[in-house]
VOFI-131545 format. One line per 10 residues: number of its first residue (from 0); their letters; for each residue x, y, z of C-alpha. Coordinates in steps of 0.2 Angstrom, whole numbers, always signed. Example, Ala and Ser with C-alpha at 12.3 -4.5 7.8 and 13.67 -1.06 7.14 Angstrom:
0 = as = +62/-22/+39  +68/-5/+36
//
This chain:
0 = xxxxxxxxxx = -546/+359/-513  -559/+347/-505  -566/+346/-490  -571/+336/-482  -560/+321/-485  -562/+303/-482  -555/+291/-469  -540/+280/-475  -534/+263/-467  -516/+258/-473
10 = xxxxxxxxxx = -508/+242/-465  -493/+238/-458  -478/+229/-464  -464/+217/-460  -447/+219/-468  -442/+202/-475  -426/+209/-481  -424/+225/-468  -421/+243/-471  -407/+248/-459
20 = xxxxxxxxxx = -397/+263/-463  -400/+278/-474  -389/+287/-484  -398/+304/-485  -405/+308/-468  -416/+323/-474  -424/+313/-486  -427/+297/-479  -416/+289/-496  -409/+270/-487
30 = xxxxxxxxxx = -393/+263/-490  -400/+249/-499  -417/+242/-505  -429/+232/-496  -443/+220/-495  -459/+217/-486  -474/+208/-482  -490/+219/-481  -502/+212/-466  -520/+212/-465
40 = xxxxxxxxxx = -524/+215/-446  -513/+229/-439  -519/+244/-446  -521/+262/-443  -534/+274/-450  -531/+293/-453  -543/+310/-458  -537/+325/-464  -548/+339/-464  -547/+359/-465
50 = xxxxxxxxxx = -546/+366/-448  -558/+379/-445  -556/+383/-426  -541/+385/-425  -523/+394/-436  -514/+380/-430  -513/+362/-436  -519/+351/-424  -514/+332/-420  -527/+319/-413
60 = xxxxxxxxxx = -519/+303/-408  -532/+289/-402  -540/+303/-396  -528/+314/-386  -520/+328/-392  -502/+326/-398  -487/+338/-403  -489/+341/-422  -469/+339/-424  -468/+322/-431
70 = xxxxxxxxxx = -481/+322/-444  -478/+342/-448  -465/+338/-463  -477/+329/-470  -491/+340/-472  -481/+353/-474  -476/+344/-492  -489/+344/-496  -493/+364/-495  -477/+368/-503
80 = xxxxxxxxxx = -484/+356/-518  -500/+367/-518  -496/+384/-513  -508/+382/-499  -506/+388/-481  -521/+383/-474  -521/+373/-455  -527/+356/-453  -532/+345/-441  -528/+327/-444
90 = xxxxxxxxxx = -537/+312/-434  -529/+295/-434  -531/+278/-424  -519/+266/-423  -523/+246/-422  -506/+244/-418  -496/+243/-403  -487/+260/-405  -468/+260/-407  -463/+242/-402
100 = xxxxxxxxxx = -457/+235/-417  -473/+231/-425  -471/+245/-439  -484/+257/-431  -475/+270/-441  -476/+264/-457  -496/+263/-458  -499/+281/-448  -487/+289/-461  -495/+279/-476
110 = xxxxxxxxxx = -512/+284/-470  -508/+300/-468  -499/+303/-486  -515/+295/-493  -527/+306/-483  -517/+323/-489  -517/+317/-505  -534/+318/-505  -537/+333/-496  -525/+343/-504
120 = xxxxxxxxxx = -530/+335/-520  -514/+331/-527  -520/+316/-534  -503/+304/-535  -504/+288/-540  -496/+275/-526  -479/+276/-531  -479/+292/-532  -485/+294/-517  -474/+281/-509
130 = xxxxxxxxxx = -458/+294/-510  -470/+306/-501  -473/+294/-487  -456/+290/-487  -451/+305/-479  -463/+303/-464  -456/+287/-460  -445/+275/-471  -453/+258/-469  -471/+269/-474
140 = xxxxxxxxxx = -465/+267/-490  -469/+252/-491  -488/+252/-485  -494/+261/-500  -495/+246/-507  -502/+227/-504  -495/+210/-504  -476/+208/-507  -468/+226/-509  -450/+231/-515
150 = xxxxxxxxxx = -444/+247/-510  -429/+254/-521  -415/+262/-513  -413/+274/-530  -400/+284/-535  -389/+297/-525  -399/+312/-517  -415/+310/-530  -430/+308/-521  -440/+300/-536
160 = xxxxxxxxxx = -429/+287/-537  -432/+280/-520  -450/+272/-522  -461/+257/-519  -467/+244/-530  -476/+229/-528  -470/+213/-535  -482/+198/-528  -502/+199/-522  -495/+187/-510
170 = xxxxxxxxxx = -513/+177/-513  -505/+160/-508  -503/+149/-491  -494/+163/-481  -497/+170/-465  -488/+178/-451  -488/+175/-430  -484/+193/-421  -479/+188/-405  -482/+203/-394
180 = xxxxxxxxxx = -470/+203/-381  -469/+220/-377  -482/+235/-382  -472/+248/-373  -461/+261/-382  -443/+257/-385  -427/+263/-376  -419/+267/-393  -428/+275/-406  -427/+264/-426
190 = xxxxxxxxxx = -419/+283/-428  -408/+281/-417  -402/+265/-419  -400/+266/-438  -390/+282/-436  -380/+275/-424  -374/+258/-433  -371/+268/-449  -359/+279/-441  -350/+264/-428
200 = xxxxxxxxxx = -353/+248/-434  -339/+242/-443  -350/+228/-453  -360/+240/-461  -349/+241/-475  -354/+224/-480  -372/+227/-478  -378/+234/-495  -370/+218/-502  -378/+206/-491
210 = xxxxxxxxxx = -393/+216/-493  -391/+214/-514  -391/+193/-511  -404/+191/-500  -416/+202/-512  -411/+190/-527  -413/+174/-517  -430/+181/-508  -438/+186/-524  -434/+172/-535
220 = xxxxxxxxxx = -442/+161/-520  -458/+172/-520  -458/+171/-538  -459/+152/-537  -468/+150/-522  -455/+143/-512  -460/+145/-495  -444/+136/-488  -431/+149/-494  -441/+162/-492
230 = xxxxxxxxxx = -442/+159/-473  -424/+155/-472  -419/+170/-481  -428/+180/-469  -423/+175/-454  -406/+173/-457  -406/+192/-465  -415/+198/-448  -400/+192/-436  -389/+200/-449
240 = xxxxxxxxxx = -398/+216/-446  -396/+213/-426  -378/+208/-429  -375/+225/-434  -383/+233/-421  -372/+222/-407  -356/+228/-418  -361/+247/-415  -353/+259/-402  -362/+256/-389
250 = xxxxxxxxxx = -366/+239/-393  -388/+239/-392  -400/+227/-394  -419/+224/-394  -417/+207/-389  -425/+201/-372  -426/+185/-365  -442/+181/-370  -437/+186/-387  -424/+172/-387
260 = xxxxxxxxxx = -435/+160/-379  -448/+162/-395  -434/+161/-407  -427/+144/-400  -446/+137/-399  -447/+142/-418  -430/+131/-422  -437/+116/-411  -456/+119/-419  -443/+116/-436
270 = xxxxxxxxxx = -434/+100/-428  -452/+94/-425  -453/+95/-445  -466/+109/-442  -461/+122/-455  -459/+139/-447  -446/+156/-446  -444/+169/-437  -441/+188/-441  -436/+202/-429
280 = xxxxxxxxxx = -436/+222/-432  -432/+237/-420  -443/+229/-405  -442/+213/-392  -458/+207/-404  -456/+191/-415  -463/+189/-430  -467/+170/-435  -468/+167/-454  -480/+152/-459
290 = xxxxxxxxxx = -492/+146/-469  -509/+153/-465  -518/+135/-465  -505/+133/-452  -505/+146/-439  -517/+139/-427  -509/+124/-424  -495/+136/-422  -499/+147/-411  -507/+133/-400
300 = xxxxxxxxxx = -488/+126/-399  -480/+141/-395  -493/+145/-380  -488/+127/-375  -471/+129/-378  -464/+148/-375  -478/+149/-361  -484/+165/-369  -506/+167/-369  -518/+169/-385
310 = xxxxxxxxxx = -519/+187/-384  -501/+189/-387  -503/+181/-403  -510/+188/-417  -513/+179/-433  -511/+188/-450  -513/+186/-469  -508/+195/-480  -512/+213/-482  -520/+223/-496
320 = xxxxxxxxxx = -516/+241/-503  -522/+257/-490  -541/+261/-495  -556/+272/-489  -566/+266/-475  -582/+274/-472  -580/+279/-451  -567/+275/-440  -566/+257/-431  -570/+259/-412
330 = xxx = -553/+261/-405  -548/+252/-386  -534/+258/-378
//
């Protein structure tokens, strides 16, 4: 085994079609499969190396200290693949607002399966590794890949089964608008939430199946490049992922009124013939879907309309596949 390693930088992505629920909490296995779009500008970049000072693993996030719980399962796959016991200090960065439903999770546990592969020399391929990643966060999964990624529910309790794939390079006129309404931490963890509706919603029986359509009507439109259905898909299959979360006991949301307020812009920018959607995950932030060559004009409307400033507003393309960078990007709190 290595040392040292390199630094990795894996992007985030947006659930077109959502993962809410699982159906194996221990590991990570979702009720059904999803779909996503990676994105090129929220990132987060992660070192593993050997920790020589120390016996214990150590956590440096954005360049504090942190509790080693969240990510120690991870690692600690990794060692039970290997046979090795030895600590580790990891280093990660995250260009992302942390836990506000821009999928801050997904990148960190993406970058952080890519850097133990390295350092532990395993040397899994991406989908492979994607089942590892999985079990940091679900929705990590999906970042070990570029472009439009599927991500298989599986079969039963098998872990293999349960993998990422991608099925479109996305290298067309697509881009995506995250309207950052809120960079704080949320009341109710994604955890949480899914836990919560599985167990209370009475909706959620329906879910797999509505799930099932929207992935055939979702994929054939990105297999044709038809950018109408695919937005419509989308945001219809977000509110039905929000329904079920108002049907749970206690009802929750991550709704807020400005949440609202950029949702009915998005349907009046539509109105206006300006072709746009809107998608939603476990956070107040809206996600506009458009085309690239688009999204100025776009986000100049919206700082118009919704009242909200150029710095809420952050233009992507799409994303490629998690790769080596050669030092860590200055990070700003």
């Amino acid at each position: 085994m290595k040392d040292p390693s390199h630094i990795f930088r894996a992007y985030t992505n947006i659930a077109l079609i959502k993962y809410w629920g699982k159906r194996n909490e221990t590991l990570f296995l979702p009720v059904t499969s999803s779909l996503s779009l990676t994105l090129n500008e929220f990132y987060t970049e992660t070192q593993v190396r050997w920790n020589e000072s120390s016996s214990e693993d150590v956590l440096l996030l954005n360049g504090e200290l942190q509790p080693i719980d969240r990510v120690q399962r991870l690692i600690d796959l990794f060692r039970e693949l290997t046979h090795c016991s030895r600590p580790v200090r990891v280093e990660s960065y995250n260009h992302v607002p942390t836990a506000a439903g821009l999928a801050s999770s997904a990148s960190a546990f993406a970058a952080l399966a890519c850097a133990c592969n390295d350092l532990f020399d395993t040397q899994m391929d991406a989908r492979e590794l994607s089942t590892y990643a999985r079990q940091g966060s679900g929705s990590a999964t999906r970042s070990l890949f570029g472009g439009f990624v599927k991500w298989e529910a599986g079969q039963g309790d098998v872990s293999e089964t349960s993998y990422a794939h991608p099925i479109d390079k996305a290298d067309w006129d697509l881009g995506m608008i995250a309207v950052v309404l809120n960079d704080q931490e949320k009341s109710i963890s994604s955890r949480e939430g899914m836990a919560l509706t599985v167990r209370t919603s009475p909706f959620f029986k329906l879910w797999p199946e509505v799930v099932a359509h929207d992935l055939d009507l979702i994929e054939t439109a990105i297999a044709q490049r038809d950018f109408t259905t695919l937005g419509e898909v989308a945001e219809h299959n977000a509110m039905e992922m929000h329904a079920l979360m108002l049907s749970s006991k206690p009802s929750y949301t991550y709704f807020q009124a400005e949440s609202l307020k950029i949702m009915d812009c998005i349907r009046q920018l539509r109105q206006q013939g300006i072709e746009c959607y809107f998608t939603m995950d476990a956070g107040p932030n809206i996600k506009v879907i458009c085309r690239l060559s688009q999204a100025d004009r776009i986000q100049q409307l919206l700082m118009q309309a919704a009242g909200v400033t150029e710095s809420q507003l952050i233009i992507s393309g799409p994303g490629p596949a998690p790769h080596t960078v050669p030092s860590f990007t200055p990070f700003s709190n």
